[in-house]
C-alpha positions as YAML, in Angstrom:
chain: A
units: angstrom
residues:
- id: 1
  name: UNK
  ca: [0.00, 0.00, 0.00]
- id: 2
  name: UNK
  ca: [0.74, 3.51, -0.82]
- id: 3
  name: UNK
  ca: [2.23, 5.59, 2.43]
- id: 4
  name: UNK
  ca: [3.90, 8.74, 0.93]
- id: 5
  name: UNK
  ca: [1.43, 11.57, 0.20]
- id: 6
  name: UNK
  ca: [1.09, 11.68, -3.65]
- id: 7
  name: UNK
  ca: [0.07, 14.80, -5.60]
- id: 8
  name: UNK
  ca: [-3.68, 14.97, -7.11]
- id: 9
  name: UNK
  ca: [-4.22, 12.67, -9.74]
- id: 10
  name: UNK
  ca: [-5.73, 14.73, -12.97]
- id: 11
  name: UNK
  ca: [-9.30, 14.82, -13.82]
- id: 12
  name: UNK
  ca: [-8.45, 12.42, -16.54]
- id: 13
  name: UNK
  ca: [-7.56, 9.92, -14.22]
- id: 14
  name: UNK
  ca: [-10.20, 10.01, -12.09]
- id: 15
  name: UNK
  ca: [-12.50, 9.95, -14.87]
- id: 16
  name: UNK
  ca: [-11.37, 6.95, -16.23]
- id: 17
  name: UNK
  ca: [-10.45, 4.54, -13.14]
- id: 18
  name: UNK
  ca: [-14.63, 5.48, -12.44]
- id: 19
  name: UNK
  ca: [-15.34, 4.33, -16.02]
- id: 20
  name: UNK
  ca: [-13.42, 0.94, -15.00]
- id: 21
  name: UNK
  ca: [-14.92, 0.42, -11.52]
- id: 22
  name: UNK
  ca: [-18.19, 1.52, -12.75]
- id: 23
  name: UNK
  ca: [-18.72, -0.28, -15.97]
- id: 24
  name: UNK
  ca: [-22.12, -1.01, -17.46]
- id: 25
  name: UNK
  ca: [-20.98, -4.84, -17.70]
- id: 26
  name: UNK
  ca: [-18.42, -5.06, -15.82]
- id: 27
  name: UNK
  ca: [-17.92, -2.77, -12.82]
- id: 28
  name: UNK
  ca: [-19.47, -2.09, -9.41]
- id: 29
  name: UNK
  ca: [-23.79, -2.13, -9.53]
- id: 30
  name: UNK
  ca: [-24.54, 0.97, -7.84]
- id: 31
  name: UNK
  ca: [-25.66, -0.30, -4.34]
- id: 32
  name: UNK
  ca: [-21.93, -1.81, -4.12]
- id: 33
  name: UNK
  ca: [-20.62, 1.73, -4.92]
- id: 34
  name: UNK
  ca: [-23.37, 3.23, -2.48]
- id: 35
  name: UNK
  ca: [-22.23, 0.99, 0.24]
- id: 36
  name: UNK
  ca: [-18.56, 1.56, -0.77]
- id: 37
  name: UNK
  ca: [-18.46, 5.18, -0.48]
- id: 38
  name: UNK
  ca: [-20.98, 5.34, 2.65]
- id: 39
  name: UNK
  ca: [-17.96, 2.82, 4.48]
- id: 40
  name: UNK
  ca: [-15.64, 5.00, 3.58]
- id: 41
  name: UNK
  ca: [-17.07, 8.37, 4.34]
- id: 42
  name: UNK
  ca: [-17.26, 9.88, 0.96]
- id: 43
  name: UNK
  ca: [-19.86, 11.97, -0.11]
- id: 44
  name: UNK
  ca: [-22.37, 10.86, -2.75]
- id: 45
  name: UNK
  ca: [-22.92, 14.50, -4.35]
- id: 46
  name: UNK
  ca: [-25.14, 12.73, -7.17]
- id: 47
  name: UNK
  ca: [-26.47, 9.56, -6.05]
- id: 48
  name: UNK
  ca: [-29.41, 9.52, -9.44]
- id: 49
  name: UNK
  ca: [-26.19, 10.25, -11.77]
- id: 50
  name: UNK
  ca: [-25.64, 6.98, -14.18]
- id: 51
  name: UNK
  ca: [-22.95, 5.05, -11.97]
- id: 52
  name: UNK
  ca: [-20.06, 6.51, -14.06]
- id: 53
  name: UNK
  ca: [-20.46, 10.12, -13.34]
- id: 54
  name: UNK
  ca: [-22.23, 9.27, -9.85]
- id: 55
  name: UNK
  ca: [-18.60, 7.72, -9.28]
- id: 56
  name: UNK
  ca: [-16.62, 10.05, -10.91]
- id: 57
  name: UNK
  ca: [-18.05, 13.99, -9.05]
- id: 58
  name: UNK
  ca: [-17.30, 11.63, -5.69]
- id: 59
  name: UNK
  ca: [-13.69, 11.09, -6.35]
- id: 60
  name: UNK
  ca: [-13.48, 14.69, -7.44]
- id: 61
  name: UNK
  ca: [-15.18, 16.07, -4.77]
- id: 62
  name: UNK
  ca: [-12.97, 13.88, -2.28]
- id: 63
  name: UNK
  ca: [-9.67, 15.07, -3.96]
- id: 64
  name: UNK
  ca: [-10.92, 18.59, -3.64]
- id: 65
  name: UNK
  ca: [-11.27, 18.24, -0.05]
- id: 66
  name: UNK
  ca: [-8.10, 15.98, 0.47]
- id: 67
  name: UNK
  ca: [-5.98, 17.80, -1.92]
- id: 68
  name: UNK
  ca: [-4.38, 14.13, -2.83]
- id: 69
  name: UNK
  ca: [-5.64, 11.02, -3.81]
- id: 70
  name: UNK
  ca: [-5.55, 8.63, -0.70]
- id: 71
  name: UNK
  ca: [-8.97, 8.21, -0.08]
- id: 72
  name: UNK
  ca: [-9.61, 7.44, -3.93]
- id: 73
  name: UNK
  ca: [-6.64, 4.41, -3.63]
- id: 74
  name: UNK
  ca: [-8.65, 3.78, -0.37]
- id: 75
  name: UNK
  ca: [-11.94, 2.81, -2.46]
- id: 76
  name: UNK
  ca: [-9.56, 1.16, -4.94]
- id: 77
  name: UNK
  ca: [-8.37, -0.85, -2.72]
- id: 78
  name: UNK
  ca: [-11.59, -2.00, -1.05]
- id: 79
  name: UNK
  ca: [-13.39, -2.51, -4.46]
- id: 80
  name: UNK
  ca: [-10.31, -5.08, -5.48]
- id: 81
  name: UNK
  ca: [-10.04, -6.98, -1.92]
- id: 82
  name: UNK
  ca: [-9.51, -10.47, -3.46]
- id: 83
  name: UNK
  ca: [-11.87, -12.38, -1.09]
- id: 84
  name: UNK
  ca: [-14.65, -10.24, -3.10]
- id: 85
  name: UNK
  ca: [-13.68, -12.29, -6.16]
- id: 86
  name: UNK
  ca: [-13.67, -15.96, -5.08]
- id: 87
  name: UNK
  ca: [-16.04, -17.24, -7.52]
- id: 88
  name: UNK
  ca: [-15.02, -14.76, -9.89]
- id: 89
  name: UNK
  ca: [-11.52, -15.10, -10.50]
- id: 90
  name: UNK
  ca: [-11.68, -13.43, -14.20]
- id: 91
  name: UNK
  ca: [-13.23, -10.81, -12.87]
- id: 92
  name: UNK
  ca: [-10.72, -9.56, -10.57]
- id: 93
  name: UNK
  ca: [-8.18, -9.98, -13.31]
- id: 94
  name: UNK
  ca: [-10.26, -8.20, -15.99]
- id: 95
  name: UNK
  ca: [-11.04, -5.14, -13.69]
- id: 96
  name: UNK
  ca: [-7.05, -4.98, -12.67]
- id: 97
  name: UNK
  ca: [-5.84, -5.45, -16.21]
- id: 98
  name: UNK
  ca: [-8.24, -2.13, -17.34]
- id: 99
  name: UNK
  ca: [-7.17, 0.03, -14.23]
- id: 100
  name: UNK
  ca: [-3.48, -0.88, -14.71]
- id: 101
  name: UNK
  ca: [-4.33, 0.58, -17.91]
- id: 102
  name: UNK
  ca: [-5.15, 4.20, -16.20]
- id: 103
  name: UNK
  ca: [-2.90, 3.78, -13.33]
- id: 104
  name: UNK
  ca: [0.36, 3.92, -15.34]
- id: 105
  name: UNK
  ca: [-0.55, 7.42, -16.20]
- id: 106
  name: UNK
  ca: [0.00, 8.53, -12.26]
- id: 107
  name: UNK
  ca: [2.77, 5.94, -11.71]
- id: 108
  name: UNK
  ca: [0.60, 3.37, -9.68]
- id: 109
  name: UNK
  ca: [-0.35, -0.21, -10.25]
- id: 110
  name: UNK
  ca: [-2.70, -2.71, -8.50]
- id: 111
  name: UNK
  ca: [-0.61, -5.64, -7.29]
- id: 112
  name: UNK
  ca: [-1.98, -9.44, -6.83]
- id: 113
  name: UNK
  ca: [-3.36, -9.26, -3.49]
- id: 114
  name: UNK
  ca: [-5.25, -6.47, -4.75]
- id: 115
  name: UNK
  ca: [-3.30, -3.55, -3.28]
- id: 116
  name: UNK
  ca: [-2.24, -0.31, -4.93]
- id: 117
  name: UNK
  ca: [2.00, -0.13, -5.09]
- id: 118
  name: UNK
  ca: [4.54, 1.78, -7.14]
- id: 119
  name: UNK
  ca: [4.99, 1.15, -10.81]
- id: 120
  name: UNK
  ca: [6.16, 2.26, -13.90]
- id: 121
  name: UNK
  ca: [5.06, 5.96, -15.04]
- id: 122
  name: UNK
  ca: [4.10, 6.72, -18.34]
- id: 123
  name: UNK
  ca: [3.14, 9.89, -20.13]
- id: 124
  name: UNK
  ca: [2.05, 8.51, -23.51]
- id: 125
  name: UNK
  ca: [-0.05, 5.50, -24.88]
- id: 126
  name: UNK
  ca: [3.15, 4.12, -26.12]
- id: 127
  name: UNK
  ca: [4.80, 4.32, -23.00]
- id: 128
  name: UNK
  ca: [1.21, 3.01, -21.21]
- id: 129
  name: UNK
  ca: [1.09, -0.23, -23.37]
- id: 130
  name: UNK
  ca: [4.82, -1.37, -22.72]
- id: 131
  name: UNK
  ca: [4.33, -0.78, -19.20]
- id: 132
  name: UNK
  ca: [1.18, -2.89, -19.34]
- id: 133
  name: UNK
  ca: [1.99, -6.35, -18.38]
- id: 134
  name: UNK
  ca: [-0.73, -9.01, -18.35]
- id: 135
  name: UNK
  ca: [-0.92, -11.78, -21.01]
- id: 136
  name: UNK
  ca: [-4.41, -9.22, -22.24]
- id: 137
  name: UNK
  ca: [-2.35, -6.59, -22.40]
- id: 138
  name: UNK
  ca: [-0.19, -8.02, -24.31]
- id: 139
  name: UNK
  ca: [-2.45, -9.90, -26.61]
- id: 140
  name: UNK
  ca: [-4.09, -6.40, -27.71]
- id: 141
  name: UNK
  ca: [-0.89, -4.74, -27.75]
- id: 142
  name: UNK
  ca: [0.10, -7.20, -31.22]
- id: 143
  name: UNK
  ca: [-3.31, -7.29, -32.26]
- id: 144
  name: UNK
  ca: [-4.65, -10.17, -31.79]
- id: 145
  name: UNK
  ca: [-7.12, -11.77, -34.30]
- id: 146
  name: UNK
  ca: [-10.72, -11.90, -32.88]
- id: 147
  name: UNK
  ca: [-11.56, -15.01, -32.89]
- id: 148
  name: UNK
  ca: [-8.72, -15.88, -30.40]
- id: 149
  name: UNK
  ca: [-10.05, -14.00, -28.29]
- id: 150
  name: UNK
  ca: [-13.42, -15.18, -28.61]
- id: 151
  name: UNK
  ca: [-12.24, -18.71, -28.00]
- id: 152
  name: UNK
  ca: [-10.02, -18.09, -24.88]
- id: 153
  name: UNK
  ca: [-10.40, -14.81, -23.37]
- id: 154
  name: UNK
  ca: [-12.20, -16.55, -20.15]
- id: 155
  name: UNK
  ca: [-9.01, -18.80, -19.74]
- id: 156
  name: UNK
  ca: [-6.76, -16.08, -20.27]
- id: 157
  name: UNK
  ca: [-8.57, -13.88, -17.15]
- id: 158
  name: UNK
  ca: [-8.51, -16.97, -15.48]
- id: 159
  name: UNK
  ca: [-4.56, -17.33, -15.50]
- id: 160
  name: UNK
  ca: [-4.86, -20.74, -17.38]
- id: 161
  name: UNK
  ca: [-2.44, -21.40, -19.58]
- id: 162
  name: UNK
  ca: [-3.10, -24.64, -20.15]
- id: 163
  name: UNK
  ca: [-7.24, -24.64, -21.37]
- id: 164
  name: UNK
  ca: [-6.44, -21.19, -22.86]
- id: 165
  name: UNK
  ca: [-3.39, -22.54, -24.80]
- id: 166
  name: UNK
  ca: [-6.30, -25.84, -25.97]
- id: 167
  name: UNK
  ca: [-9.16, -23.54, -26.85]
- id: 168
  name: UNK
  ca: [-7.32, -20.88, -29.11]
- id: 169
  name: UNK
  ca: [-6.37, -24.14, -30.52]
- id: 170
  name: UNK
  ca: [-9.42, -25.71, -31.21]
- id: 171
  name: UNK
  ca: [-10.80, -22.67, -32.69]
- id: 172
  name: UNK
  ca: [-8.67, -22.96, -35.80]
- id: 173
  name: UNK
  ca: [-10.87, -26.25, -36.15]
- id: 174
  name: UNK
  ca: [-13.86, -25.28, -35.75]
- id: 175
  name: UNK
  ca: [-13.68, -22.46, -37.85]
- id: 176
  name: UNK
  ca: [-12.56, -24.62, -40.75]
- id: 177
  name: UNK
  ca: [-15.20, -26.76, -40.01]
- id: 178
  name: UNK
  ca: [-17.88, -23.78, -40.10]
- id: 179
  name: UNK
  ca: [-15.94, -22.49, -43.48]
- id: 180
  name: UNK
  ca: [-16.41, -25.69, -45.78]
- id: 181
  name: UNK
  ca: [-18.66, -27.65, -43.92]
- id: 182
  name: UNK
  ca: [-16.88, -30.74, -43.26]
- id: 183
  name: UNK
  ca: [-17.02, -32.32, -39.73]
- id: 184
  name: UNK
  ca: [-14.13, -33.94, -39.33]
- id: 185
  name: UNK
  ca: [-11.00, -32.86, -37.00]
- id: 186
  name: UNK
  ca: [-7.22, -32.47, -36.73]
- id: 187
  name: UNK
  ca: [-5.10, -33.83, -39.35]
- id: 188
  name: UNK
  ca: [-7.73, -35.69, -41.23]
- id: 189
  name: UNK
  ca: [-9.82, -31.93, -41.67]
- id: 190
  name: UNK
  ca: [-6.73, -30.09, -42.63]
- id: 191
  name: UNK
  ca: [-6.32, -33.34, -45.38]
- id: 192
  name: UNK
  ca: [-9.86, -32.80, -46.05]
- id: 193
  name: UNK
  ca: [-10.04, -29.10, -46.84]
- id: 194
  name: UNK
  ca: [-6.23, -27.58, -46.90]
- id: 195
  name: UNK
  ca: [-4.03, -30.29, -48.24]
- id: 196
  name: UNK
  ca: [-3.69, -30.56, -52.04]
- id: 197
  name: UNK
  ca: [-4.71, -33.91, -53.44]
- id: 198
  name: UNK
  ca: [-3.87, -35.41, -56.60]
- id: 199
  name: UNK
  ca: [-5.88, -32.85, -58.27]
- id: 200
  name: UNK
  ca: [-3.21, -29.62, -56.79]
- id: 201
  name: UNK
  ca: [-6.30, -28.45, -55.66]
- id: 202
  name: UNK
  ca: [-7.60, -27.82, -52.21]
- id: 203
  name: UNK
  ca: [-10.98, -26.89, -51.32]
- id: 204
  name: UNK
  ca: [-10.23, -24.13, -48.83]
- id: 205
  name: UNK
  ca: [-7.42, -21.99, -50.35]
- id: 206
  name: UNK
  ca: [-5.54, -18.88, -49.53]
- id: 207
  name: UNK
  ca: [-4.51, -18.09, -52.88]
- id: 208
  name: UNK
  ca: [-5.21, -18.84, -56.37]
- id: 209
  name: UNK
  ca: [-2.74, -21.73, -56.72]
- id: 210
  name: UNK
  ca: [-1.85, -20.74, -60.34]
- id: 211
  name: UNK
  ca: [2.49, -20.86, -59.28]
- id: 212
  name: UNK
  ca: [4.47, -23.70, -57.71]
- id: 213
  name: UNK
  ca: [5.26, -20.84, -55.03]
- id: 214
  name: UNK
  ca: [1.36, -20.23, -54.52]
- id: 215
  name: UNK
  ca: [0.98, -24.00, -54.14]
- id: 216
  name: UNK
  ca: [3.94, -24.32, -51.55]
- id: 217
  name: UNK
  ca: [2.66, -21.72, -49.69]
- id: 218
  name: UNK
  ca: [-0.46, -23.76, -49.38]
- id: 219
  name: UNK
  ca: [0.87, -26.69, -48.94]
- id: 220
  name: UNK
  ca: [2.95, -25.20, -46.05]
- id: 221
  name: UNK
  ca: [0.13, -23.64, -44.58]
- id: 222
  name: UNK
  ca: [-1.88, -26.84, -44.50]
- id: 223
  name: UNK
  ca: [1.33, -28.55, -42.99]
- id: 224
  name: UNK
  ca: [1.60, -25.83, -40.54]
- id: 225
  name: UNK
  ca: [-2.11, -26.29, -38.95]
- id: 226
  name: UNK
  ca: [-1.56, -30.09, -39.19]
- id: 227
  name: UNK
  ca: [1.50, -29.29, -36.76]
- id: 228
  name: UNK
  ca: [-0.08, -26.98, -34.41]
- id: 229
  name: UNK
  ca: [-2.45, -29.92, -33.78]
- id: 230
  name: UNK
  ca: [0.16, -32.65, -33.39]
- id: 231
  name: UNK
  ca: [2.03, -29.91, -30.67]
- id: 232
  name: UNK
  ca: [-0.26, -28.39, -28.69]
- id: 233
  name: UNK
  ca: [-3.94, -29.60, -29.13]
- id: 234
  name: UNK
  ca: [-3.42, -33.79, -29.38]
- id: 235
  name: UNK
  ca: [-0.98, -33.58, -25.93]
- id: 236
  name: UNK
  ca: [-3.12, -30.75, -23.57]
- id: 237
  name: UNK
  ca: [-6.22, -33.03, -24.73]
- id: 238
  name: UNK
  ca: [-4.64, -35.99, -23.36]
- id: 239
  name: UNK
  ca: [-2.38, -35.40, -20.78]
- id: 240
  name: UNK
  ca: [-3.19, -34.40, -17.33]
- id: 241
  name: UNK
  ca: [-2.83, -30.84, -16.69]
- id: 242
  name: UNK
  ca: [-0.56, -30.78, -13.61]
- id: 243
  name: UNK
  ca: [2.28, -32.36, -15.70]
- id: 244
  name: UNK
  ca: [1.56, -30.27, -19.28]
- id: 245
  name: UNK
  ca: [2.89, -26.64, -18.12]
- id: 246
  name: UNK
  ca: [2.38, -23.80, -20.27]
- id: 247
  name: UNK
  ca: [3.95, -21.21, -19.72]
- id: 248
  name: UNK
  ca: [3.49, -17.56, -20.05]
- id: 249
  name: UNK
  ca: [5.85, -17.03, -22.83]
- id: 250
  name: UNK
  ca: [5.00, -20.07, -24.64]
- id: 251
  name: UNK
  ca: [1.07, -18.90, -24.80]
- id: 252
  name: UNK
  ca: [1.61, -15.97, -26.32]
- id: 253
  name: UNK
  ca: [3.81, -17.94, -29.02]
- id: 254
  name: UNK
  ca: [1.24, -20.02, -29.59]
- id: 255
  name: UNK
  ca: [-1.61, -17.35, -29.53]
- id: 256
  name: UNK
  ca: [0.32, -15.14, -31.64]
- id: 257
  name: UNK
  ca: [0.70, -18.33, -33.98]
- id: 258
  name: UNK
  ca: [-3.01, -19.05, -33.59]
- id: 259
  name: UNK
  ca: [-3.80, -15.75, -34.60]
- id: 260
  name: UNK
  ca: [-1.83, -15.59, -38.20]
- id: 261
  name: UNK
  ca: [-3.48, -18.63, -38.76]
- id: 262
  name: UNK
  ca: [-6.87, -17.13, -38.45]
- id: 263
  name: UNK
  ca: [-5.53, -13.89, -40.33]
- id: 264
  name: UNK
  ca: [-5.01, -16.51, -43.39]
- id: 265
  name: UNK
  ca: [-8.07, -17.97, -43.03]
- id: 266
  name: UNK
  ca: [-9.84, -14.71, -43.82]
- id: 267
  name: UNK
  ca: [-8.81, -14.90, -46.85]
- id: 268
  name: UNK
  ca: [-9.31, -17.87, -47.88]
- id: 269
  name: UNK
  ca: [-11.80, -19.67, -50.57]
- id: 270
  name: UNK
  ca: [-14.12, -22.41, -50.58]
- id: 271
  name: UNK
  ca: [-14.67, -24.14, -53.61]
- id: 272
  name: UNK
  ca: [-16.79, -27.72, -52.92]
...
């Protein structure tokens, strides 16, 4: 925890650690920030306001009085108490991923056990995404297709490495599956729909084929899925999680991976 005075945060700040702790989906329903700011003695200047700006005028109004930010890191604090998120574990990492985001700005970030400590300071959104440093962070930081996300974002809140490393995997799958129809899996879909038969022809290509280069690069491709099953989806189906570790580095190599895949596959053809 914080115990040097530290200088008012700006308006901007304020604004947007409110917007995290008060989101419409995902932050604080407005008789938790009642009670919250009630507990801690903070006045509720505009209790009707929609929870953003209801939360917002009180941290302003606070900082006004305090002339620093201490009670505001208080509420923080209190909001992000880890025994609030037992059956919620993905919660508590969403909510301190997005005010890591803000906190950088002021030179703050929210620890594990869910207190406020010294961190990196940055003073541009350059500066604000290399400080960030969760695996979400990171995964929007290179861009990460969609549908990776879409597949594994729960895991990836959760801290597991292991499911989230099996899901962004299987979702190469099942979008070839949705794309030409066929039901099959692993390498006998990829033969099915990537590979190119006797024919040179594949029914789900990512270019026209017409060069021996176009038709290596498909060939690789096709080779390159078939792999990504053989390493990563075959053995974390099958083996039992406590002696498969994934670690941190090696998701985000195979996410990244995952996610050129998919990048392919939006370009690709079907032809039946």
């Amino acid at each position: 925890m914080i115990s040097e005075r530290l200088s008012p945060w700006p308006y901007g700040v304020l604004k947007n650690v409110a917007a995290v702790l008060a989101d419409t989906n995902t932050g604080l329903k407005n008789r938790e920030i009642g009670d919250l700011l009630a507990r801690l003695h903070m006045v509720d200047p505009i209790p009707s306001a929609t929870k953003r700006d209801r939360l917002t005028e009180a941290f302003v109004v606070r900082q006004n009085k305090d002339h620093n930010p201490a009670r505001i890191i208080t509420f923080i604090v209190r909001a992000m108490e880890p025994v609030n998120y037992r059956d919620c574990p993905e919660l508590f990492s969403l909510r301190r991923d997005r005010l890591n985001e803000r906190l950088t700005f002021v030179g703050l970030h929210i620890n594990e056990k869910g207190q406020v400590a010294k961190g990196a300071l940055a003073q541009t959104l350059d500066e604000a995404t290399r400080a960030a440093t969760s695996i979400r962070d990171e995964l929007n930081r290179r861009k990460t297709h969609p549908e990776v996300l879409r597949y594994c974002s729960l895991e990836v809140l959760k801290l597991d490495n292991f499911h989230a490393c099996l899901e962004a995997v299987k979702s190469v799958f099942d979008r070839i599956r949705k794309m030409s129809g066929e039901q099959g899996d692993g390498a006998a879909l990829v033969d099915a729909t990537l590979s190119l038969g006797k024919s040179r022809h594949s029914k789900l290509t990512i270019n026209s084929l017409n060069t021996q280069t176009e038709r290596d690069e498909q060939s690789g491709f096709a080779n390159l899925v078939k792999g990504l099953s053989s390493l990563y989806r075959n053995p974390t189906a099958h083996d039992p999680r406590l002696t498969r570790v994934i670690s941190k580095d090696e998701l985000l190599e195979v996410l990244t991976l995952v996610s050129m895949i998919h990048r392919r596959l939006d370009i690709a053809v079907y032809e039946a």
